[in-house]
C-alpha positions as CSV (number, residue, x, y, z in Angstrom):
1,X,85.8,101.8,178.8
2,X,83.0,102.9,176.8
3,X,82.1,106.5,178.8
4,X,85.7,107.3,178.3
5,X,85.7,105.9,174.8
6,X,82.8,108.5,174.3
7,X,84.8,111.4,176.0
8,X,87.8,111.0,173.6
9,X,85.7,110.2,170.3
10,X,83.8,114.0,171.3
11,X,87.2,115.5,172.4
12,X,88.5,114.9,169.4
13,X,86.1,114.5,166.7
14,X,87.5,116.0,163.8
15,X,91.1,113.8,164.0
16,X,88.5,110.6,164.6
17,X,86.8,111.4,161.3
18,X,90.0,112.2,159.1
19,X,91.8,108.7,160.7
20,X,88.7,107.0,159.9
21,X,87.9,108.5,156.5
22,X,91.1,107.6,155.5
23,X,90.8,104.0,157.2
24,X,88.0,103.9,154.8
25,X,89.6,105.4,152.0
26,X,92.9,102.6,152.5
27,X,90.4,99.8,153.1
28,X,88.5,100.5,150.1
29,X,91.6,100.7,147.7
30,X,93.4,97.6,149.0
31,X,90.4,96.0,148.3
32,X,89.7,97.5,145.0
33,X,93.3,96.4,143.8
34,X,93.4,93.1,145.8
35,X,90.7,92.4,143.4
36,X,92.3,93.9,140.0
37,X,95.3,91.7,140.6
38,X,93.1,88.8,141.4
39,X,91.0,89.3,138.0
40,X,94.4,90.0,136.1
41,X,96.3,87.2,137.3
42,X,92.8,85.1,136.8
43,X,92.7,86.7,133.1
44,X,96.9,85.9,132.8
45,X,96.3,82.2,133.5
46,X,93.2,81.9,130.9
47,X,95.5,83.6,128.5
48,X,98.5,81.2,129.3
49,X,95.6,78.3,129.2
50,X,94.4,79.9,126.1
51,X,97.7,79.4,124.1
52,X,98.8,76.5,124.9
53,X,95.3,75.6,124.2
54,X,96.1,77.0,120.4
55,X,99.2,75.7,120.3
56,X,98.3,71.8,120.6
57,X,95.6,72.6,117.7
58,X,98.2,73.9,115.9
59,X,100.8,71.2,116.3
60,X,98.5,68.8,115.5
61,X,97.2,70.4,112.7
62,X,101.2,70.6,110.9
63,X,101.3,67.2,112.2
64,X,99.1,66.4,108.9
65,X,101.9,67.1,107.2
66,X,104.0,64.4,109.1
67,X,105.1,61.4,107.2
68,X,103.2,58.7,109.8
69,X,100.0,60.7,109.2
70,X,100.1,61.8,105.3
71,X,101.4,57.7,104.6
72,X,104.1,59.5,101.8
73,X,101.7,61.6,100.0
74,X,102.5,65.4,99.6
75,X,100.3,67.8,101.6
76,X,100.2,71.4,100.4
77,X,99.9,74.5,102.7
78,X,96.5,74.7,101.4
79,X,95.1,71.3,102.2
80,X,96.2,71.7,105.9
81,X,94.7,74.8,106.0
82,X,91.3,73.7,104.7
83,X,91.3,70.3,107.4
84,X,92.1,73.0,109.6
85,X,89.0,75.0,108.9
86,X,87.0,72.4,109.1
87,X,88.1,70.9,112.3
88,X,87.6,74.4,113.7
89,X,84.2,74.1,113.3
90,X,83.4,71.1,114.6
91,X,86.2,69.6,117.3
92,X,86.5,73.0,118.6
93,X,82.5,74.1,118.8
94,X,82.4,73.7,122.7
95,X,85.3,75.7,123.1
96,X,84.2,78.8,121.8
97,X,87.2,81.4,122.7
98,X,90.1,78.7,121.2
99,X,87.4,78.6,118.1
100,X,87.2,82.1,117.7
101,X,91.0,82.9,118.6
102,X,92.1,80.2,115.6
103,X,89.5,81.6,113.5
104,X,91.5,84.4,113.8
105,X,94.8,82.9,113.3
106,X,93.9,80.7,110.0
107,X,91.6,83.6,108.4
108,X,94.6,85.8,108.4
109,X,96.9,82.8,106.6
110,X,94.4,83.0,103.7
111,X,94.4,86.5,103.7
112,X,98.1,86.3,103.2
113,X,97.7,83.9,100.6
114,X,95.2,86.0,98.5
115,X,92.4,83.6,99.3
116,X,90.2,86.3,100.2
117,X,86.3,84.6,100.1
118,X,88.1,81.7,102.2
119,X,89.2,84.8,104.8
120,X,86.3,86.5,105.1
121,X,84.0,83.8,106.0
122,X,86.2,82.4,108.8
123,X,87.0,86.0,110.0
124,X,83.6,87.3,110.1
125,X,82.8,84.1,112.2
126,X,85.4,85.2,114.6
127,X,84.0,88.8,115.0
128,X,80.8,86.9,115.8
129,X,81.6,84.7,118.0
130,X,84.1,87.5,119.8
131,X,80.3,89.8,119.9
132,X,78.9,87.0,121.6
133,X,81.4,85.9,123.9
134,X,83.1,89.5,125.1
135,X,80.5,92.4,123.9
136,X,81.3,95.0,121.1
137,X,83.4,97.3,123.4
138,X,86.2,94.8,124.0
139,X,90.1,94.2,123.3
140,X,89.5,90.7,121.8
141,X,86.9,91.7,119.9
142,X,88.9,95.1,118.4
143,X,91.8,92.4,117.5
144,X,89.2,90.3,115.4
145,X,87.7,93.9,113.7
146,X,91.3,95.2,112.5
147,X,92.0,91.9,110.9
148,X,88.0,91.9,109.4
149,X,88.8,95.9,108.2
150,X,92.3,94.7,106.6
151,X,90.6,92.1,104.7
152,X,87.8,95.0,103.5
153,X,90.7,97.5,102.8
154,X,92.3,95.3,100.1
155,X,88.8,94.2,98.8
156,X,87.3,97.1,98.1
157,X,84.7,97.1,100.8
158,X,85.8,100.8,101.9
159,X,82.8,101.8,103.4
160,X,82.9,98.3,106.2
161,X,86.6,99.0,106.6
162,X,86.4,102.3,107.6
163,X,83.4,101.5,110.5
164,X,85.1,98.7,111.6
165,X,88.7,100.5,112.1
166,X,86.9,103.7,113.9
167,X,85.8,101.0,116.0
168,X,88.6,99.7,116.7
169,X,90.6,103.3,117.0
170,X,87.8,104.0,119.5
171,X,87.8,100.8,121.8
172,X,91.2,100.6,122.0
173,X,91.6,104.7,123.0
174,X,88.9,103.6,126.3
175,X,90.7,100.5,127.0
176,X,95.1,100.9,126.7
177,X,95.0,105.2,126.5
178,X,95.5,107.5,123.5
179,X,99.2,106.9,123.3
180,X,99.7,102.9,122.9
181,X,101.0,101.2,120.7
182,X,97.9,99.7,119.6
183,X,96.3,102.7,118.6
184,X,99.0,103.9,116.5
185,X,98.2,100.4,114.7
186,X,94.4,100.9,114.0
187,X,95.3,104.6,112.9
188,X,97.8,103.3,110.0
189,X,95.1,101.1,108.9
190,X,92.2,103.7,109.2
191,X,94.6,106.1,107.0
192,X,94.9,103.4,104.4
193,X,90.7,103.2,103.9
194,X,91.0,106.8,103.3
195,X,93.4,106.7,100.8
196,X,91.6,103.8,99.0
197,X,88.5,106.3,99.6
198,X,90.2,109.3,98.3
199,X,90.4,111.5,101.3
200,X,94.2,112.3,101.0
201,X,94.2,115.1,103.6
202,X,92.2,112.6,105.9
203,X,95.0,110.4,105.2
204,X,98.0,112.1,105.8
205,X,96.3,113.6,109.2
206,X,96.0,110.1,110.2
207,X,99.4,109.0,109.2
208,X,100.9,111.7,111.3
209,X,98.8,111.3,114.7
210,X,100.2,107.4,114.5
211,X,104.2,108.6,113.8
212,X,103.3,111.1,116.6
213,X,102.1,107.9,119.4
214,X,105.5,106.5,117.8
215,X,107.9,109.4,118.6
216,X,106.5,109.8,122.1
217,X,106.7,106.2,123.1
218,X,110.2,106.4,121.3
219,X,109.3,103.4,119.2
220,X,111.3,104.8,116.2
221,X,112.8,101.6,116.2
222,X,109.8,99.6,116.3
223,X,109.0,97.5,112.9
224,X,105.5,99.0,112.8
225,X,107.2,102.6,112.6
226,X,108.7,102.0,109.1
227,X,105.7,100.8,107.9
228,X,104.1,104.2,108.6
229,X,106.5,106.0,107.3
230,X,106.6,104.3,104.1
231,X,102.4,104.6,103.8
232,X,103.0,108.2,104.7
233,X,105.8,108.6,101.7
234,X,103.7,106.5,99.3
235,X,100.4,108.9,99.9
236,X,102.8,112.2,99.4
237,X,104.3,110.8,96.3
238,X,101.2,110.6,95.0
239,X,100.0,114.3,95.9
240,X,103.7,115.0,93.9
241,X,105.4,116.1,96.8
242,X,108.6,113.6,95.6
243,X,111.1,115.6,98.1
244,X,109.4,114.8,101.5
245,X,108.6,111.8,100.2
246,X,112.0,110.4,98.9
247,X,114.0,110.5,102.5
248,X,110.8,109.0,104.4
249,X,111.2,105.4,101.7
250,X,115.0,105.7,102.6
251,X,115.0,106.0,106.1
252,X,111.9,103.1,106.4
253,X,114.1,101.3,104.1
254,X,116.9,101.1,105.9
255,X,115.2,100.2,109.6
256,X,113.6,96.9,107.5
257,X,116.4,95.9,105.9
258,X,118.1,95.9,109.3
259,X,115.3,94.3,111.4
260,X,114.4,91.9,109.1
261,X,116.8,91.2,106.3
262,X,116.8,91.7,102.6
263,X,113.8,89.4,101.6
264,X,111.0,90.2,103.7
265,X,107.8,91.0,102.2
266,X,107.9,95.0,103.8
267,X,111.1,95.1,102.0
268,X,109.6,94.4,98.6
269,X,106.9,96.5,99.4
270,X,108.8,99.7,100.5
271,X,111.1,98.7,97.3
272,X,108.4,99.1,94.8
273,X,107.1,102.7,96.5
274,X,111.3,103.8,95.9
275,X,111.2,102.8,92.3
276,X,107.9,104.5,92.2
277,X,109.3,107.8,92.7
278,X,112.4,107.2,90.7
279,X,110.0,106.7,87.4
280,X,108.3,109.9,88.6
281,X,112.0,111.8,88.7
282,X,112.1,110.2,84.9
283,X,115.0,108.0,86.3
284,X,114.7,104.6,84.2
285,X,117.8,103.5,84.9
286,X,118.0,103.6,88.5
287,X,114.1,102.7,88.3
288,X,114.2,99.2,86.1
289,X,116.7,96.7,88.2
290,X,114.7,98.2,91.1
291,X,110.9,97.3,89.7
292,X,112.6,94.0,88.4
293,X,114.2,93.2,92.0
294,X,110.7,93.6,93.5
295,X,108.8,91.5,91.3
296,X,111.2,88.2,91.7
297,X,111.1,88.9,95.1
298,X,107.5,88.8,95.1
299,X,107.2,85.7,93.1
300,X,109.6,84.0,95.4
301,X,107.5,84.9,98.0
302,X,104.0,84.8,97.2
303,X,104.3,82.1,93.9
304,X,102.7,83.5,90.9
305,X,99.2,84.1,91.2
306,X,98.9,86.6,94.3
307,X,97.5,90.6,94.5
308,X,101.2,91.6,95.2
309,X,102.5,90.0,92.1
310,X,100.4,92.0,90.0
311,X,101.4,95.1,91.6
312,X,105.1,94.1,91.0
313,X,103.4,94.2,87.3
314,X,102.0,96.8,86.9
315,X,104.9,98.8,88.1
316,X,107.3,96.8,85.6
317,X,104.6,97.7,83.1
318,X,104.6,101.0,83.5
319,X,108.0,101.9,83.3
320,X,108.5,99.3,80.6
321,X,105.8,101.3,78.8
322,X,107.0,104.7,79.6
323,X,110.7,103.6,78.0
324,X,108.8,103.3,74.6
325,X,109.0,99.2,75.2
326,X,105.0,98.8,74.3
327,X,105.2,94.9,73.3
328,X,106.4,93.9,76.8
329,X,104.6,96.5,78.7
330,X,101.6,95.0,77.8
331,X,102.0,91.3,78.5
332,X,103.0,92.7,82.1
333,X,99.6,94.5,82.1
334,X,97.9,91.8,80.8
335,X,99.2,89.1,83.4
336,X,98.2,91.9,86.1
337,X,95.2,92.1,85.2
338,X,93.8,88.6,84.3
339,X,95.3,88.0,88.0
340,X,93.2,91.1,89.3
341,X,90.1,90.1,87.9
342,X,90.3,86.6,89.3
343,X,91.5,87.6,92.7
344,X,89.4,90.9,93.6
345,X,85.6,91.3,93.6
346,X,84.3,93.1,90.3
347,X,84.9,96.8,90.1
348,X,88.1,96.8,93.0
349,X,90.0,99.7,91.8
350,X,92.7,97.9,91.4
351,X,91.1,96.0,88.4
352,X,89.6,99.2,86.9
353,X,94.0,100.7,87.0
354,X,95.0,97.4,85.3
355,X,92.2,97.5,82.5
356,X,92.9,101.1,81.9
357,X,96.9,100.9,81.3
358,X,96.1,97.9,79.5
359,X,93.7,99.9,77.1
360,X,96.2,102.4,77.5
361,X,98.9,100.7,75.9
362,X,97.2,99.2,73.4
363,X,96.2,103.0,72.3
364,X,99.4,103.9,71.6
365,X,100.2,100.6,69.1
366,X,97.2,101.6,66.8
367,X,94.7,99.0,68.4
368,X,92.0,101.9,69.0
369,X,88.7,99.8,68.8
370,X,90.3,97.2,71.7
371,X,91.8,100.3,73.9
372,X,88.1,102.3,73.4
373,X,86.6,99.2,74.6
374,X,88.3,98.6,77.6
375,X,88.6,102.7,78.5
376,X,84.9,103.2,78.3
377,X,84.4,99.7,80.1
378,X,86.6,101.1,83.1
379,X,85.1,104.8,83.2
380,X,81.5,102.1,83.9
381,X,83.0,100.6,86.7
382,X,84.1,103.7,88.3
383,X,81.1,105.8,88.4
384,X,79.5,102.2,89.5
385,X,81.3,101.0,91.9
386,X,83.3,104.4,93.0
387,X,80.7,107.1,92.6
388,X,80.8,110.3,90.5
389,X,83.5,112.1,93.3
390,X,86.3,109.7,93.3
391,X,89.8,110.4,92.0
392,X,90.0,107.4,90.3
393,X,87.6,108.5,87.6
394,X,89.3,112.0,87.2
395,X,92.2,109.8,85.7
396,X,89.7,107.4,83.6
397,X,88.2,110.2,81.9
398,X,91.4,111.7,80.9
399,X,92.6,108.3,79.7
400,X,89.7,107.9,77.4
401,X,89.5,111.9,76.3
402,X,93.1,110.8,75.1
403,X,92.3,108.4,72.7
404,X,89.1,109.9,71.6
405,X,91.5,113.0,70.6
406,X,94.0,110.5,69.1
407,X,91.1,109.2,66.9
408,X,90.0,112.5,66.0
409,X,87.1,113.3,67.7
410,X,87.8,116.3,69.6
411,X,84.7,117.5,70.9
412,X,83.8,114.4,73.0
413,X,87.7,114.1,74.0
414,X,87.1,118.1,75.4
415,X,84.1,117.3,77.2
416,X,85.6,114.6,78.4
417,X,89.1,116.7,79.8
418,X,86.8,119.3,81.3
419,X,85.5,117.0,83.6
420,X,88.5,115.3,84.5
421,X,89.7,118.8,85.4
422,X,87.0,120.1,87.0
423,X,87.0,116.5,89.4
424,X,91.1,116.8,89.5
425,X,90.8,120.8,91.1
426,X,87.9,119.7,93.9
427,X,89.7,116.8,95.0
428,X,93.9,117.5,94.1
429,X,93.7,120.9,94.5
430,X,95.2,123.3,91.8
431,X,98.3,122.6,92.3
432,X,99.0,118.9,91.8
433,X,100.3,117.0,88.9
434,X,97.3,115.3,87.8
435,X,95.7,118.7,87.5
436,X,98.3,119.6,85.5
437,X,98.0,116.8,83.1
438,X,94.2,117.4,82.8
439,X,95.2,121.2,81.6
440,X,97.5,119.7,79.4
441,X,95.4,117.2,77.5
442,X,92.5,120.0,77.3
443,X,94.7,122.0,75.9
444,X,96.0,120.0,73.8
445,X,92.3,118.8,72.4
446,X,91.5,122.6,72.5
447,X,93.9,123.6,69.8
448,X,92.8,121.2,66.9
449,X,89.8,123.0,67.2
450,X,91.5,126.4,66.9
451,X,90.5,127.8,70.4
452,X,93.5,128.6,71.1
453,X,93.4,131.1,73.7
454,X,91.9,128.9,75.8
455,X,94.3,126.0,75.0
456,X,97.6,128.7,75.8
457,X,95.7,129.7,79.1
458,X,95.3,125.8,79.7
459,X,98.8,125.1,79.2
460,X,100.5,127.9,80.5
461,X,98.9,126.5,83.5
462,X,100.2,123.2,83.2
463,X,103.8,124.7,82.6
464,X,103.2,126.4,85.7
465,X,102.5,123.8,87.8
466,X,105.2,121.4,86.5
467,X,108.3,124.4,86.8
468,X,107.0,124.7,90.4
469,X,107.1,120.7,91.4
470,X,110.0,119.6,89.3
C-alpha cells in the first residue's frame, strides 16, 4: 500500500498539492467560522443576559414608585433617578458591564432633563469603565463616547466633543464599514460640533456624507434621516441660502409628523427651524402661531425650566421684537436667559445670544447704560471663551458698534463695524447676509462723520448682496 501510495502521490503531484491546498484552505475556513459563530452566538447570549440583566434593575428601580414601596408618598422622576444613581454604584459594583451599560442609560435621562453636571459625571464613569472593560477601539465603548460628545455639544465643551465624535466616526468605520447606519449617526453629531465651532463648510460637508450613507442604504424613511435633513436646512438658513433650505424643513417635517405624531420633541424642534426662516422671509404672520405652537409644546414637554424652553424664547422674542412689540420681547429674553445662565456653564454661547438680544432690546427703549453693560459684558465672554475667530463675536461687535452709534459716539461704533466686517468676510464669505449687515451699519456710522464715499461704497454693497439673496 504504501510503495503504490508513493507511485501515485509522484505520478500525480501537482493534482495532490491543488486537492490538498484546498483541503487546507476548506479546513482552515470552516474552522475559522465555526469559531466566529461560536464567539457571536457566545456574545448574543451575554447580550440577551445583559438586558434582561438591565431590565430587572430597571423594574425595580420604577417599582419605587409603587404604592407598597413609596407607603402613599409621591415620588418624582427625579428622586427615582437619584436612588438609581446611587444604587448603580454600589449594588451593581461587581457587575461592571450592567454598571457601565445603566450608567449609560440614566446619564442620558438627565441629559434629557437638562441636568447636565448630574450627566456628565455618570457618563464619564461609563466611558471609564467601558476603557477598562473593552479597550478604546471598541463598539460599546464608541456608544458611551457619542452620548459623552452629545452632552459636550450642548455644553459648550467643543473642543472634547469634537475628539470624542472623530473617535467614534473612526471606530465605528473599522468595526460595521463606511456605509452603516451607525456612522451616518456619529457624522450628524460631528457636523453639529462644527457648527457650534463655526466651521460651516465643515459642517455642511459632514451633513452631506451622512444623507449620502442614508440614500444608499435607502433609509430615507428612517427617523434618523429627517433629523439630518433638518440640521442640514437649519445650517443653510443660517449661511442665507432660505431656498434650499425651506423644502429640506418641509420634507423632514412631514416624515416626523408621520412616524411619530404631532407632539414629539423632533417635531417642536424642526417647527421652530420653519418659523425661523419665515421671520427671515419677513413673514410675521405665518411666523407668530408657529414660534408660539413650539414653545407650548415645549413646556408641555420639558416643564419650564429646560435649554429647549429658552430657545422656544428666544425665538418668540425675536419676532416679538422685530414686530416693534419691545415690552414683551424682552420678558421672553429675560426668562431665556436667567434659564441659560442657570442651566449652561459660564460663557456657553447660548448665554452670550440671550444677554446680547437682551441688551439689544433694551437699546432700542432708551435704556442705553443697561444695554452698554450687558453688550460690552457679552463681547468679554466671547473673545474669552470663543477666541478672537469665532462668528459669534463678528455679531457682538456689530451689536455694540450699534448702540455706541445710537449714543453718538461714532468713532468707537466704526472701529467697532470694521472689525465685525473684516471677521464676517474671513469666516461668511462676501456674500452672506451678516456681511451685508456689517456694510450696512459701517456705513451707516460712516456718514455722520461725513465720509461719505466710503459709506455709499459700503452700502451699495450691502444693497448688493441683499437684491441678490432676496
Amino acid at each position: 500500500w504504501r510503495y503504490r501510495t508513493t507511485k501515485l502521490l509522484q505520478r500525480y503531484r501537482r493534482g495532490f498539492v491543488a486537492a490538498a491546498a484546498v483541503l487546507t484552505v476548506t479546513l482552515g475556513m470552516a474552522t475559522f467560522y465555526t469559531g466566529k459563530l461560536a464567539t457571536e452566538r457566545d456574545r448574543a447570549r451575554r447580550g440577551e443576559a445583559k438586558a434582561e440583566q438591565v431590565a430587572t434593575f430597571l423594574t425595580s428601580l420604577f417599582a419605587l414608585a409603587d404604592p407598597d414601596q413609596s407607603r402613599g408618598a409621591d415620588i418624582t422622576a427625579r428622586e427615582i433617578l437619584e436612588r438609581g444613581s446611587r444604587r448603580i454604584r454600589t449594588d451593581l459594583a461587581d457587575q461592571p458591564e450592567i454598571q457601565a451599560a445603566m450608567l449609560d442609560v440614566v446619564g442620558e435621562v438627565y441629559h434629557g432633563l437638562g441636568l447636565y453636571d448630574e450627566s456628565r459625571e455618570l457618563l464619564a464613569r461609563a466611558l471609564a469603565l467601558k476603557a477598562d472593560l473593552y479597550g478604546d477601539q471598541h463598539l460599546e465603548y464608541a456608544a458611551s463616547a457619542r452620548l459623552l460628545g452629545q452632552l459636550d455639544t450642548v455644553t459648550g465643551r467643543l473642543a472634547a466633543a469634537d475628539s470624542l465624535f472623530s473617535r467614534v466616526v473612526a471606530i465605528r468605520r473599522a468595526e460595521l464599514g463606511q456605509q452603516h447606519l451607525a456612522v451616518a449617526e456619529a457624522l450628524q453629531g460631528q457636523a453639529m460640533v462644527a457648527v457650534y465651532q463655526g466651521r460651516p463648510e465643515a459642517a455642511e460637508s459632514l451633513y452631506h456624507e451622512a444623507l449620502a450613507i442614508y440614500a444608499q442604504r435607502t433609509l430615507q424613511r428612517h427617523p434618523p434621516y429627517a433629523t439630518c435633513l433638518n440640521d442640514l436646512a437649519l445650517l443653510l438658513l443660517e449661511r442665507g441660502d432660505t431656498g434650499s433650505a425651506e423644502p429640506m424643513f418641509r420634507e423632514a417635517l412631514a416624515l416626523q409628523r408621520a412616524w411619530l405624531g404631532e407632539d414629539h420633541p423632533e417635531v417642536a424642534n424642526t417647527l421652530y427651524n420653519l418659523g425661523l426662516l419665515l421671520r427671515e422671509r419677513g413673514d410675521w404672520e405665518a411666523a407668530e402661531p408657529i414660534q408660539r405652537q413650539v414653545l407650548a409644546l415645549d413646556r408641555q414637554l420639558y416643564g419650564d425650566h429646560h435649554p429647549n424652553v429658552a430657545y422656544s424664547l428666544m425665538g418668540l422674542g425675536a419676532l416679538l421684537d422685530e414686530q416693534g412689540n419691545q415690552a414683551e420681547a424682552e420678558r421672553a429674553y429675560a426668562e431665556a436667559y436667567a434659564m441659560r445662565s442657570d442651566l449652561l456653564p459660564p460663557g456657553h454661547p447660548e448665554i452670550i445670544k440671550s444677554l446680547s438680544s437682551l441688551s439689544l432690546v433694551r437699546n432700542k427703549q432708551g435704556r442705553y447704560a443697561e444695554a452698554e453693560a450687558g453688550l460690552r459684558e457679552a463681547v468679554t465672554l466671547t473673545r474669552e471663551h470663543l477666541g478672537e475667530k469665532h462668528q459669534l463675536l463678528a455679531g457682538r461687535l456689530n451689536d455694540l458698534g450699534w448702540l455706541l452709534h445710537d449714543t453718538g459716539r461714532y468713532e468707537e461704533a466704526i472701529a467697532l463695524h470694521r472689525e465685525s466686517l473684516a471677521l464676517n468676510l474671513e469666516l461668511r464669505g462676501p456674500d452672506h447676509k451678516y456681511t451685508a449687515i456689517a456694510h450696512m451699519h459701517l456705513a451707516r456710522s460712516l456718514g455722520e462723520l461725513g465720509q461719505f464715499q466710503e459709506a455709499l461704497t459700503h452700502q451699495r454693497r450691502a444693497l448688493a448682496i441683499a437684491r441678490e439673496r432676496y
